[in-house]
C-alpha positions as CSV (number, residue, x, y, z in Angstrom):
1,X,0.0,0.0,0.0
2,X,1.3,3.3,-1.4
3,X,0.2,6.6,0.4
4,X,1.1,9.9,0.7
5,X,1.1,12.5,4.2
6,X,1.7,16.2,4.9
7,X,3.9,15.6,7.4
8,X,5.1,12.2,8.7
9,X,6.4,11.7,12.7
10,X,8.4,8.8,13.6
11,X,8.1,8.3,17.3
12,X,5.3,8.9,19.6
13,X,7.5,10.0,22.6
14,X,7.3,13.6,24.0
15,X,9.2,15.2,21.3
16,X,6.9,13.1,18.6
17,X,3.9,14.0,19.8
18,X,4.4,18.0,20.8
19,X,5.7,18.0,17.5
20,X,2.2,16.4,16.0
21,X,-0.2,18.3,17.9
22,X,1.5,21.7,17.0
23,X,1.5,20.7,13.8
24,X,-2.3,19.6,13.3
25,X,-3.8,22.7,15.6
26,X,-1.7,24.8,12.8
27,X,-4.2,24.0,10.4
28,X,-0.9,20.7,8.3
29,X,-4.1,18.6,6.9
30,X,-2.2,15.2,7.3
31,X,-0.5,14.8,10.1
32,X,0.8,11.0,10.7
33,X,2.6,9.3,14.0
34,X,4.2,6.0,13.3
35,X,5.1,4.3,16.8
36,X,6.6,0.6,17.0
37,X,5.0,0.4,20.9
38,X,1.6,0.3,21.9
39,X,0.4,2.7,23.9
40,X,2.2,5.8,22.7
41,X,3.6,7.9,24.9
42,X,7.8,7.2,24.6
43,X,9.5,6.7,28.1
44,X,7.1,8.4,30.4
45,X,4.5,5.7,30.1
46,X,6.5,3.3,32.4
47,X,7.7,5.9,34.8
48,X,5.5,5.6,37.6
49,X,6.7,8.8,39.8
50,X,6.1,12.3,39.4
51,X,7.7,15.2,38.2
52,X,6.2,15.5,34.7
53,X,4.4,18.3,32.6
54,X,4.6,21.8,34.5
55,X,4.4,23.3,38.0
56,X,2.0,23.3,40.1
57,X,0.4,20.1,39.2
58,X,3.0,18.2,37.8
59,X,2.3,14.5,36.4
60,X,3.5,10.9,36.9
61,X,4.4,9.3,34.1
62,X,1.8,7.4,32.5
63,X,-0.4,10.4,32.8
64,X,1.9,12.8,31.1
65,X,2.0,10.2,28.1
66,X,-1.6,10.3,27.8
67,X,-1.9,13.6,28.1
68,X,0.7,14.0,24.8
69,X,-1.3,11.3,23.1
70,X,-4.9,13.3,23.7
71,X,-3.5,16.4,23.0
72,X,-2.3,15.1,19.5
73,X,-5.4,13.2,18.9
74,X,-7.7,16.4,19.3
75,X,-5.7,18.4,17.5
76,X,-6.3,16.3,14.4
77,X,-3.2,14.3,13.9
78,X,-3.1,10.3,13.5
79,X,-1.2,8.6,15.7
80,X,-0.6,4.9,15.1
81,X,0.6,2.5,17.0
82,X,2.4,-0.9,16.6
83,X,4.0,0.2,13.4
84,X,7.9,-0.5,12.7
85,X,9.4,1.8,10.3
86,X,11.8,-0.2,8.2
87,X,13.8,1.9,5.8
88,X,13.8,4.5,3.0
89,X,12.2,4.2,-0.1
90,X,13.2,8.3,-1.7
91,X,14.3,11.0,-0.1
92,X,11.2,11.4,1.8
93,X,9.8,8.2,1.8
94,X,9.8,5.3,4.2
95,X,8.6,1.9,4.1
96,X,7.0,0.5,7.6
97,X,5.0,-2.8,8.7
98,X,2.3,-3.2,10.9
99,X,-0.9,-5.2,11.2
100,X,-2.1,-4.0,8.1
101,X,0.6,-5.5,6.5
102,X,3.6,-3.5,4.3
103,X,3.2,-0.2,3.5
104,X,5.3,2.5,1.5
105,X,4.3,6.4,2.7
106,X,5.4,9.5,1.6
107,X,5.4,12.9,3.1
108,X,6.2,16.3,2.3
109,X,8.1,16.7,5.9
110,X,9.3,13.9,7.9
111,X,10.2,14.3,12.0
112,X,12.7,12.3,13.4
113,X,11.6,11.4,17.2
114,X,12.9,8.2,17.4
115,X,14.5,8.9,20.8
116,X,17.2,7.3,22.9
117,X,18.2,3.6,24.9
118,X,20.4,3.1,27.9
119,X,23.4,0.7,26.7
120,X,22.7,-2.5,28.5
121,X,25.4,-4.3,30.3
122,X,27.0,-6.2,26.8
123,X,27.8,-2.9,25.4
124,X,29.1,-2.0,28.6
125,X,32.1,-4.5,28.5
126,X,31.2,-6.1,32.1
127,X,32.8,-9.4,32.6
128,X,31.4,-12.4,34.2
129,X,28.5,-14.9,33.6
130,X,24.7,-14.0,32.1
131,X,22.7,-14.9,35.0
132,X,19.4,-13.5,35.2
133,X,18.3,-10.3,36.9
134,X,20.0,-7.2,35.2
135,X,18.3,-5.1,34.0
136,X,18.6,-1.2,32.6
137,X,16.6,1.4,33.8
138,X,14.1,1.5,30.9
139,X,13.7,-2.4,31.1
140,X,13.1,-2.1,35.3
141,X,10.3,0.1,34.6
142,X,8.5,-1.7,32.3
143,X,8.8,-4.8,34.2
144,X,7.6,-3.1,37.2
145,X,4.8,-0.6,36.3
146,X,4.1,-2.2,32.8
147,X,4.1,-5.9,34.0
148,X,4.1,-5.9,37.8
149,X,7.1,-8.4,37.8
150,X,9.2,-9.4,40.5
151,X,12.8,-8.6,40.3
152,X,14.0,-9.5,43.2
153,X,15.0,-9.0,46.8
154,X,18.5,-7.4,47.0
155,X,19.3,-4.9,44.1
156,X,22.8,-2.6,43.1
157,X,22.2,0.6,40.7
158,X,25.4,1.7,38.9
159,X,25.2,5.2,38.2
160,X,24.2,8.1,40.3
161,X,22.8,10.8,37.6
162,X,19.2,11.6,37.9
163,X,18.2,8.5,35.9
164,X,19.7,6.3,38.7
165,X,17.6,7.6,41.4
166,X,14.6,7.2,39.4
167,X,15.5,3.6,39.4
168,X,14.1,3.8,42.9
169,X,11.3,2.1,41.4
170,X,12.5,-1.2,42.9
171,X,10.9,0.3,46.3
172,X,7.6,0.3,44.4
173,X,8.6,-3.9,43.6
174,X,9.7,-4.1,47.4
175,X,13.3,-4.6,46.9
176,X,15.9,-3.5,48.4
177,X,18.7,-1.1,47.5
178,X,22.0,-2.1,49.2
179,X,24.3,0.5,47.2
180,X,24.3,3.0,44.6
181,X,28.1,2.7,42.5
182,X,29.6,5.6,40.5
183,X,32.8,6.1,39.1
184,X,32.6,9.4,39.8
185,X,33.6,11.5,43.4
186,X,29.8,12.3,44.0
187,X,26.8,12.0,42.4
188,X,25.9,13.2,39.7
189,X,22.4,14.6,40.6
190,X,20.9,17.6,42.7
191,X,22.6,17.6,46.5
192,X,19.0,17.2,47.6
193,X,18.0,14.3,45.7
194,X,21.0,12.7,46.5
195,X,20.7,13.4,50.6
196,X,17.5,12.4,50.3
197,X,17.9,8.9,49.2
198,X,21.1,8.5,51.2
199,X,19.5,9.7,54.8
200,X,15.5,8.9,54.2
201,X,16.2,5.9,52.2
202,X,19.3,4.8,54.1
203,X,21.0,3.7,50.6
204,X,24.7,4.1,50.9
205,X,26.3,5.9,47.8
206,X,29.7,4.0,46.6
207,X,31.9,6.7,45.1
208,X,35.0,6.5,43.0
209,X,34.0,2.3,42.1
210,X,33.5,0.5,39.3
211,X,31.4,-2.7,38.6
212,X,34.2,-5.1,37.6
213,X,32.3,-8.9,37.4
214,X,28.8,-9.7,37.5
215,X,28.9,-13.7,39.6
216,X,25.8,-16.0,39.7
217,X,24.9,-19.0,37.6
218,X,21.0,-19.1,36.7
219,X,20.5,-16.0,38.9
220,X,22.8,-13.0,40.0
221,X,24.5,-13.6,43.5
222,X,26.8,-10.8,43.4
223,X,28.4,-7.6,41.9
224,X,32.3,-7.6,42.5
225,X,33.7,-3.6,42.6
226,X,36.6,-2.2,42.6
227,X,37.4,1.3,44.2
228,X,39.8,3.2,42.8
229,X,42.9,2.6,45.1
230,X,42.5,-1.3,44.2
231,X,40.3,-2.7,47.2
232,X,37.8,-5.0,45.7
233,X,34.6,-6.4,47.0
234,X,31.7,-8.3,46.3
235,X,28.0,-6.8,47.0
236,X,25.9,-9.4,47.7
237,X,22.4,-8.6,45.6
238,X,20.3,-10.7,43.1
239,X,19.6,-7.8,40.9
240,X,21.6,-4.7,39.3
241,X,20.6,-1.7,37.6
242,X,23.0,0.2,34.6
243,X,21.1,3.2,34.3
244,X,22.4,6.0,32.2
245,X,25.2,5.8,29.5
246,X,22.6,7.3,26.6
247,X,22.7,6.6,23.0
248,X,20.7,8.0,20.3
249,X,18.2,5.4,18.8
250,X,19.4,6.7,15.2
251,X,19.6,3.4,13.3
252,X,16.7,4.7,10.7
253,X,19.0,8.2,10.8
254,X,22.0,6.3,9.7
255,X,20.0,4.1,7.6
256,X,18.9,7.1,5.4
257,X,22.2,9.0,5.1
258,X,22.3,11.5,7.3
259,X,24.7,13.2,8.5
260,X,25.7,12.3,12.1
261,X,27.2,14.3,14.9
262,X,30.3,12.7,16.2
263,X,29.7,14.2,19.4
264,X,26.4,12.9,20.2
265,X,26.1,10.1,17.3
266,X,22.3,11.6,16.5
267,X,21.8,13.4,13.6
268,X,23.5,16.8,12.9
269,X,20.8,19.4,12.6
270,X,21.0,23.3,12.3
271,X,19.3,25.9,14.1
272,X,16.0,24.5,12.4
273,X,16.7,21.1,13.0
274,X,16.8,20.5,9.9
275,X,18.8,17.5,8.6
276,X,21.3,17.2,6.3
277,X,18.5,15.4,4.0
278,X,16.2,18.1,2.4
279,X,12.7,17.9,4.3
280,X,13.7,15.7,7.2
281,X,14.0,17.2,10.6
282,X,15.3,15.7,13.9
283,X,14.1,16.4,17.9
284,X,13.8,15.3,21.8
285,X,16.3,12.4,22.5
286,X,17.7,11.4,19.0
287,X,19.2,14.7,19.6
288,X,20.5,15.0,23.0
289,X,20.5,11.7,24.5
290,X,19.2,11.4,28.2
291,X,17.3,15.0,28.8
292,X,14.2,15.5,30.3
293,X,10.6,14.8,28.5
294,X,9.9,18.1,29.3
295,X,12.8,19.1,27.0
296,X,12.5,16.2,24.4
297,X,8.9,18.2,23.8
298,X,10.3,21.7,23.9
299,X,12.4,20.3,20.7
300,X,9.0,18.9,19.4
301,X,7.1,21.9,19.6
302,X,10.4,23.7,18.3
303,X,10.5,21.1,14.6
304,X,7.0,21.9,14.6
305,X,7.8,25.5,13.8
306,X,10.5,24.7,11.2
307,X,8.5,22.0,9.6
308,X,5.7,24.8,9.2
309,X,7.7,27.6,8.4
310,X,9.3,25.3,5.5
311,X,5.9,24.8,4.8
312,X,5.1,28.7,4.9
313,X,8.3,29.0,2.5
314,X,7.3,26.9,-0.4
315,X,3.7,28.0,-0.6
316,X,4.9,31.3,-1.1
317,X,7.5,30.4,-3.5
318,X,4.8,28.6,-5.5
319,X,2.4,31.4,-5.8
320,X,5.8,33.8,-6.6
321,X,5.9,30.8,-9.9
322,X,1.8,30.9,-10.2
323,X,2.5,34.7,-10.7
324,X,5.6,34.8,-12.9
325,X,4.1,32.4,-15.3
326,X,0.5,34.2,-15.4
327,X,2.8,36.8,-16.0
328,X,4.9,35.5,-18.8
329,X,1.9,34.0,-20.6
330,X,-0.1,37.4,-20.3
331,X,3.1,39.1,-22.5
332,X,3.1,36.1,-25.0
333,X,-0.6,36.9,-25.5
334,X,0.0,40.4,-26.2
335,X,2.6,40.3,-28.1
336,X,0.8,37.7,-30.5
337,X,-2.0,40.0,-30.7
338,X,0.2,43.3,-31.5
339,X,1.9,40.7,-34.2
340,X,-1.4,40.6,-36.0
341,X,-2.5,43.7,-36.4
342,X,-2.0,46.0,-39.8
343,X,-0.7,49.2,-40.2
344,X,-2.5,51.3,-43.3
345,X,-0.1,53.7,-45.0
């Protein structure tokens, strides 16, 4: 099946969808979301605390992702859900597959939202067996608030950026936190977050240490660290948590062409977000790996306004060649007409 969009979204995170909903209330006729998960809604939907949307009255969560998804929805646009986009078919075309079976679409503008993943502990280079129970942050959540798994009774986070403490999830699946382990001196969040956990939540925050062996056969038994003057130990725990080390999902990016920035490894974009592919912008985590929803759909909202302003630029460009060619053809006439006429002497 062949069709053909205004503009096409790939993603349905908070980028994707502020993007969408901008663009339908503008008045873009055919505004599409392709999203490989079902429901939409990108990370939030499986983060079960607070904090998102604005103050006062800030949102867990799964109610910010609704909230995205509705706001989209009434504004017009399509969002559709359980569709994998597969690869390019022209320079503004892609090819996806869903329930419906293959399809080919092509859009005028195309928004890359395709986000971000956590690298999980292969890409990481930890050593040691594959026993069960590690996990990354993203995969914790959804086996918690999306599944209501158990995942055990004795857990260790590695990292201690704001991502790490949202991992406290595993209070919500009643397990315990024995340590938190960073390379760095301190953590790497807010002072009050940090105290917080440390005092309220009595979870003691290893600095300076590296996860050097994962040990278990079956299931985890242990995490075996190293601080930095060469002591070693083993934290007994049947579950660990990488959380952080970001990476732009930009497979269907590199896939295409486009240019990539070697300092993020998402697509280059300039002011505009625009791409380095004619049409095709980029925003939220495929951009900036690891920032906030609330700033994944400030970029949203902001590709929405170059997508239309493109727009904006090559309606009025067409009228400009509407004009000059009424224009053109109106002098033809005339001078045909002066052609034909006879002078009497």
């Amino acid at each position: 099946m062949n069709r053909e969009v205004d503009v096409l979204v790939v993603g349905a995170g908070p980028a994707g969808l502020t993007a969408a909903a901008r663009l339908a209330a503008a008045g873009v006729p055919r505004v599409e979301v392709l999203e490989r998960d079902d429901p939409a809604g990108g990370v939030p939907r499986h983060c079960a605390h607070r904090g998102f949307g604005t103050w006062p009255g800030a949102l867990t969560g799964p109610q910010y992702a609704r909230r995205l998804t509705e706001a989209a929805l009434r504004a017009g646009a399509e969002v559709r859900t359980g569709v994998t986009v597969l690869d390019w078919a022209g320079p503004r075309t892609l090819t996806a597959v869903s329930a419906r079976g293959p399809e080919t679409i092509t859009a005028g503008s195309i928004v890359l939202a395709t986000g971000a993943r956590e690298r999980p502990r292969a890409a990481r280079l930890v050593p040691g067996t594959r026993p069960a129970g590690v996990y990354t942050t993203g995969e914790l959540q959804r086996a918690v608030h999306l599944h209501g798994q158990d995942v055990g009774e004795r857990a260790v986070i590695v990292g201690a950026r704001d991502v790490a403490y949202a991992a406290a999830t595993l209070r919500t699946a009643g397990t315990r936190v024995v340590a938190m382990v960073t390379e760095h001196p301190g953590p790497r969040s807010t002072a009050v977050r940090a105290a917080h956990t440390r005092l309220w939540h009595a979870v003691p925050l290893l600095t300076d240490t590296t996860v050097t062996e994962l040990l278990g056969h079956g299931r985890l038994s242990g995490v075996r660290v190293r601080r930095r003057d060469g002591r070693t130990t083993v934290l007994a725990a049947d579950t660990v948590v990488f959380t952080g080390d970001f990476v732009p999902d930009h497979e269907l990016a590199r896939r295409g062409g486009l240019t990539l920035d070697p300092a993020t490894r998402g697509p280059a974009v300039d002011a505009a977000l625009h791409t380095s592919r004619p049409g095709v912008f980029a925003a939220g985590g495929l951009l900036r790996p690891g920032r906030s929803a609330r700033a994944a759909a400030g970029a949203g909202a902001r590709a929405a306004w170059s997508v239309r302003a493109r727009q904006a630029a090559a309606e009025a460009e067409a009228v400009r060649a509407r004009q000059t060619q009424a224009e053109a053809e109106g002098a033809a006439g005339a001078g045909r007409g002066g052609a034909g006429r006879v002078v009497g002497g």
